[in-house]
KELOVO-764461 format. One line per field, with one value per residue (C-alpha): x, y, z; residue number from 1; residue in three letters. Coordinates in steps of 0.05 Angstrom, whole numbers, plus 5000, padded with zeros to 4 digits. Example, Ala and Ser with C-alpha at 12.3 -4.5 7.8 and 13.67 -1.06 7.14 Angstrom:
2
x [5246|5273] .
y [4910|4979] .
z [5156|5143] .
nr [1|2] .
rest [ALA|SER] .
This chain:
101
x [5000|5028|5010|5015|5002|4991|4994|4991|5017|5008|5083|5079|5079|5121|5193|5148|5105|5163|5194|5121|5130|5204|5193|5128|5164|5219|5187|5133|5195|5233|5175|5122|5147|5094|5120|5165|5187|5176|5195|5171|5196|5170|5164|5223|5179|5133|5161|5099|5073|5086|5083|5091|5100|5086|5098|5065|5068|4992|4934|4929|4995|4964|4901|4938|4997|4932|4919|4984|4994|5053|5007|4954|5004|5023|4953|4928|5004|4991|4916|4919|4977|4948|4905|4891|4907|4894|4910|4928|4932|4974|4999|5066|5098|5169|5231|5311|5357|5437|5442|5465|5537] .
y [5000|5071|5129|5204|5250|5325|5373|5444|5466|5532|5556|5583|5510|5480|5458|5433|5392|5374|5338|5306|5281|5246|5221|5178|5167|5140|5103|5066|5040|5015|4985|4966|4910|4924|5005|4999|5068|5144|5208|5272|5336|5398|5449|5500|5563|5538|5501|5484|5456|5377|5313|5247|5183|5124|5054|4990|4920|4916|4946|4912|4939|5015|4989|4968|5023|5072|5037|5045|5092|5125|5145|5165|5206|5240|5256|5288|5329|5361|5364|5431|5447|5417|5461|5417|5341|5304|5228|5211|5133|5112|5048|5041|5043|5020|5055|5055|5062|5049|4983|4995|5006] .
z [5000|4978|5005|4997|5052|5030|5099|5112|5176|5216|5200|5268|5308|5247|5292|5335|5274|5251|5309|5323|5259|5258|5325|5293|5234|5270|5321|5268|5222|5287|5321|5259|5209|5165|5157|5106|5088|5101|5065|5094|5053|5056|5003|4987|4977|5037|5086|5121|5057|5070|5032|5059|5017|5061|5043|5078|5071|5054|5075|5148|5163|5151|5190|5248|5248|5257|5318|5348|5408|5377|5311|5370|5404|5344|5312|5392|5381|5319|5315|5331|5285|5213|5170|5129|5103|5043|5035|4969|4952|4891|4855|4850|4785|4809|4844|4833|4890|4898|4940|5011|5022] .
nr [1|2|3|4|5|6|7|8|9|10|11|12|13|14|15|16|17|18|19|20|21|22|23|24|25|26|27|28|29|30|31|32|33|34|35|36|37|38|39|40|41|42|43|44|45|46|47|48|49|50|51|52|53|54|55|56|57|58|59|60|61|62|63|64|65|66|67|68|69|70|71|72|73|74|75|76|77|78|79|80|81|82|83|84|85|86|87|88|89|90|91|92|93|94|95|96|97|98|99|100|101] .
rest [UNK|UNK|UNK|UNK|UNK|UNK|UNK|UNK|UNK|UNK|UNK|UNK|UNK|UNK|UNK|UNK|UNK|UNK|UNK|UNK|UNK|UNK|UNK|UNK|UNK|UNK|UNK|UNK|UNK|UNK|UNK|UNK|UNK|UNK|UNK|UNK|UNK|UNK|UNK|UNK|UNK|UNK|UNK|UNK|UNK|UNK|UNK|UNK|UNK|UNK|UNK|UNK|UNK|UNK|UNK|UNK|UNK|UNK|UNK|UNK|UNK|UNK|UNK|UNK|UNK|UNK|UNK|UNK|UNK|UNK|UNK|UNK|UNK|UNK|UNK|UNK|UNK|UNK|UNK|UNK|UNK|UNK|UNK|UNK|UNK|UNK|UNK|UNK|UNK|UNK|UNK|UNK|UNK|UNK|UNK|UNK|UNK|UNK|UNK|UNK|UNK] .
């Protein structure tokens, strides 16, 4: 399952989104076998403009990583911070990376 998450965030709470964010990040990868991958960026001419591509093992693994009280903790953190989120699901088409040194 592939998944883009499209976030605005008040740019005035943004370091503190931010480190909401990694720590969940972070802490789903390490603790979630089914969270396969994260990439957060944010937007050069708008930083609080941010885009998350998520990758699970399947659908379950999303279903249960929802559940988690790590994702909890972070969606009661920033609830007050987002102005807005859209969740963007996608097929993947493929990817390319260098093999792990």
């Amino acid at each position: 399952m592939v998944r883009l998450a499209k976030i605005k965030v008040d740019p005035a709470q943004l370091t503190e989104y931010n480190k909401a964010l990694l720590t969940q990040m972070k802490t789903a990868v390490a603790l979630e076998p089914g969270v396969l991958t994260y990439y957060a960026v944010a937007d050069k001419k708008d930083p609080s403009s941010i885009t998350i591509l998520e990758i699970y093992a399947d659908t379950a693994a999303y279903n249960k990583h929802i559940l988690t009280p790590h994702f909890k903790k972070y969606k009661d953190t920033v609830k007050d911070m987002v102005k807005s989120l859209e969740l963007v699901d996608v097929d993947m088409i493929g990817f390319a990376r260098k093999p792990d040194n």
